[in-house]
C-alpha positions as CSV (number, residue, x, y, z in Angstrom):
1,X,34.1,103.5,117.4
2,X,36.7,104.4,119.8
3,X,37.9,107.6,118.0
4,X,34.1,108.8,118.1
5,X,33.8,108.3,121.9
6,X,37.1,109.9,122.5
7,X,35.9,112.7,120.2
8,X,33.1,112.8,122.2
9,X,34.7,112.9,125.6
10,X,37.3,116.0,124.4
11,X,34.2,117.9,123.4
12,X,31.9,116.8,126.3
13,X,34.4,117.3,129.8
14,X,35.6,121.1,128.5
15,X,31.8,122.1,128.4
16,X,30.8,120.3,131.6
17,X,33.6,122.5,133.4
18,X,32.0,126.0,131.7
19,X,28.8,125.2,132.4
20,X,29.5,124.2,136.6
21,X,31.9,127.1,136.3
22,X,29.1,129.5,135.3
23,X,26.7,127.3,137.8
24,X,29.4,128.1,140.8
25,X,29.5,131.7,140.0
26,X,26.1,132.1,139.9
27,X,25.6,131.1,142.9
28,X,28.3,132.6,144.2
29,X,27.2,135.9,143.4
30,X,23.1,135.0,144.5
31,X,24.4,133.6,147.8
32,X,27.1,137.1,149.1
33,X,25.5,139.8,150.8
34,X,26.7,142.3,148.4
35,X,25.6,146.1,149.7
36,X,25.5,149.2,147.3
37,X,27.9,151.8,149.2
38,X,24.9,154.8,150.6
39,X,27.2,157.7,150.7
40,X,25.2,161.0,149.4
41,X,25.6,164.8,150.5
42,X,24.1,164.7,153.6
43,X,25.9,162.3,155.0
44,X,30.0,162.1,156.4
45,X,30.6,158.5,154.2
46,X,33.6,158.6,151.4
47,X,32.0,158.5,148.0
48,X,34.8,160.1,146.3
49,X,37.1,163.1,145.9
50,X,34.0,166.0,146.9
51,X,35.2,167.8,143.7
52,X,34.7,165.5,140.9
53,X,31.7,163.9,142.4
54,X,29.5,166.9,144.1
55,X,30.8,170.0,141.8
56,X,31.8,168.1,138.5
57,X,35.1,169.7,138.5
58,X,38.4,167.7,138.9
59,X,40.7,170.2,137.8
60,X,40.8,171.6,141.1
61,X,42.7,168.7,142.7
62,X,45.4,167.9,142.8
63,X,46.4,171.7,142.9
64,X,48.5,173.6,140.4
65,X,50.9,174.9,142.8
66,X,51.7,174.7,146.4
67,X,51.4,177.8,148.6
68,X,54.8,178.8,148.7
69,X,54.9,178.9,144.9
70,X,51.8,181.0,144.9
71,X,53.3,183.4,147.5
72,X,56.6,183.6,146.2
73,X,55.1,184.5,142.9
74,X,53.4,187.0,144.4
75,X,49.6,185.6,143.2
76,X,46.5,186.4,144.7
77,X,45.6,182.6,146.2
78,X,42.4,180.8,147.6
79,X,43.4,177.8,150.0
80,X,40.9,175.6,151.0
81,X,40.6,172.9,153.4
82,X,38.0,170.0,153.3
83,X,38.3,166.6,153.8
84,X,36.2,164.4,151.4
85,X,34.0,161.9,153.8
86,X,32.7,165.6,155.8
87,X,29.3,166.4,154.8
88,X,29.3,170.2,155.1
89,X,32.6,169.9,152.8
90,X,30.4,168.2,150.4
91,X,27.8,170.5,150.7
92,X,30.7,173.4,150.0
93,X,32.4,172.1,147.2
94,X,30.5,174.4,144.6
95,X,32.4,177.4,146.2
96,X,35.6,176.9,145.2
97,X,34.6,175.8,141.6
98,X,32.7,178.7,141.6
99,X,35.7,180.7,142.9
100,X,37.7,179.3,140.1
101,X,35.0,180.1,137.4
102,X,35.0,184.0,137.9
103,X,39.2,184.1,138.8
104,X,41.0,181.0,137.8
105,X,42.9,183.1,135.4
106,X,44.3,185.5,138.0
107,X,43.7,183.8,141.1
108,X,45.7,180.5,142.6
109,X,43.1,177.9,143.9
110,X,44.7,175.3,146.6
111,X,42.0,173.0,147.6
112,X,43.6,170.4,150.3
113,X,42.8,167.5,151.9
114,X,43.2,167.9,155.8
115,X,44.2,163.9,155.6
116,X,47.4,164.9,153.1
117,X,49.0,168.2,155.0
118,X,51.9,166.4,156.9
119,X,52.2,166.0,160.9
120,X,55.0,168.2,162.3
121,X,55.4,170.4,165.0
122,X,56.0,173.7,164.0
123,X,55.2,175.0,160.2
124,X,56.5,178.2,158.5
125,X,54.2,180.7,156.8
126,X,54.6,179.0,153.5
127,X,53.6,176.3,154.7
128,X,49.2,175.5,154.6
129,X,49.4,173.7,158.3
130,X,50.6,177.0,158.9
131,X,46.9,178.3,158.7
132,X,45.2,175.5,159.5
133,X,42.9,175.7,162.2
134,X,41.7,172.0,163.0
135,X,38.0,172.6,161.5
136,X,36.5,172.0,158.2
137,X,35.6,173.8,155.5
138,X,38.0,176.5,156.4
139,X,38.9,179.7,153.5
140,X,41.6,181.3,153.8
141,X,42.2,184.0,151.2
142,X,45.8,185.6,150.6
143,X,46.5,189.2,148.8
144,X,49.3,189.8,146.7
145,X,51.5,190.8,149.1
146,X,51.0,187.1,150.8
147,X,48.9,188.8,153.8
148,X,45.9,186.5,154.8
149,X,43.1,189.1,154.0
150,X,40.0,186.4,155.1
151,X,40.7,182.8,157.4
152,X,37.3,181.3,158.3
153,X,35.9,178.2,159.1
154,X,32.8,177.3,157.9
155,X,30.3,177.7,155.0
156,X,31.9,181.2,154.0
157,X,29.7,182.4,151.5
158,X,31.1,183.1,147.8
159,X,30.0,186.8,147.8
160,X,32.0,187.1,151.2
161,X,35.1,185.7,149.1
162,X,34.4,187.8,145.9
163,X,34.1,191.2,147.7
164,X,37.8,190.1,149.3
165,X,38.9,189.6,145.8
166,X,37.1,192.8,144.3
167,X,38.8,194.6,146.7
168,X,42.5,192.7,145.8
169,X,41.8,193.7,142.5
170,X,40.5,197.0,142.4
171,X,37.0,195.9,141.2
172,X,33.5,197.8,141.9
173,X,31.7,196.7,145.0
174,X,28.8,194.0,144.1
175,X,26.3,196.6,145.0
176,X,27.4,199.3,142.5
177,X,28.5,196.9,139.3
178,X,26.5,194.3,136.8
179,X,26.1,191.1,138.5
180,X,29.3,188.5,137.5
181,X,27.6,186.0,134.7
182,X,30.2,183.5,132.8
183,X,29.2,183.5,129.0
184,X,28.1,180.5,127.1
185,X,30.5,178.8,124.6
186,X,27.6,179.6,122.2
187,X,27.4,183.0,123.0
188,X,30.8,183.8,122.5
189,X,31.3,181.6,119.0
190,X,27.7,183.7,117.7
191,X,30.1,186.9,118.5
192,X,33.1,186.1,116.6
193,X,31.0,185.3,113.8
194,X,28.7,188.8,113.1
């Protein structure tokens, strides 16, 4: 009889605890004042880098290179300055992807966070607080030679960017060539093949 009740006891106590464990938590979690996080586009609230979340591209950060690299390798670059709770950056984060998507290959794309450029006095022209102009979005495009060919702050449009790089690389002006399209992966396989 007395092995049955302790029996009954080791089985009962361990059971008891789950189920007031699971009673605590529940109302635990009924009881907190738990509030989704209302960040969207239009807004200046962190939701997230402004790459991965409003452009669906995270290659872009962190950047390939820095900008002395780029310049001393003598590369065509596209620096960028946003910071990622800033609404209009949001809103301006298709630019550079789209940047990237017609001259990745040939073109160095340095997005930046304001927030990570360190504080000093005085930077040197390699440096990107060089050009930084205390507003964001800001584009600053570079030609071969490392000479800033466009610095604006802003929404700068993408065809105000592409006819800099059209010019860089000896390209037709938009109004007298075929507009820029990227070709589907399906496309391209459907070629190989015939």
């Amino acid at each position: 009889m007395i092995g049955i009740r302790s029996q009954f006891l080791r089985n009962f106590f361990p059971d008891c605890w789950r189920i007031l464990s699971l009673f605590l938590l529940l109302i635990c979690l009924l009881t907190t004042n738990i509030q989704p996080a209302f960040a969207g586009i239009n807004d200046d609230r962190y939701d997230g880098n402004i790459f991965v979340v409003y452009s669906g591209n995270g290659s872009l950060v962190p950047p390939k290179q820095t900008l002395a690299q780029a310049l001393g390798e003598h590369k065509p670059t596209f620096l960028f300055f946003y910071i990622d709770d800033s609404s209009d950056c949001k809103q301006y984060a298709l630019i550079p992807s789209q940047v990237q998507a017609f001259y990745g290959k040939v073109v160095e794309i340095i997005p930046l966070g304001v927030d990570t450029l360190p504080v000093k006095d005085n930077y040197t022209s390699t440096e990107a607080g060089y050009y930084y102009s205390g507003g964001v979005p800001q584009v600053v495009v570079f030609n071969q030679s490392g000479e800033v060919v466009l610095n604006k702050n802003g929404q700068v449009p993408f065809e105000e960017i592409d006819d800099k790089f059209r010019e860089m690389f000896d390209l037709l002006p938009r109004s007298e060539s075929v507009e820029l399209k990227r070709r589907s992966f399906n496309e391209f396989s459907s070629e190989l093949v015939q």
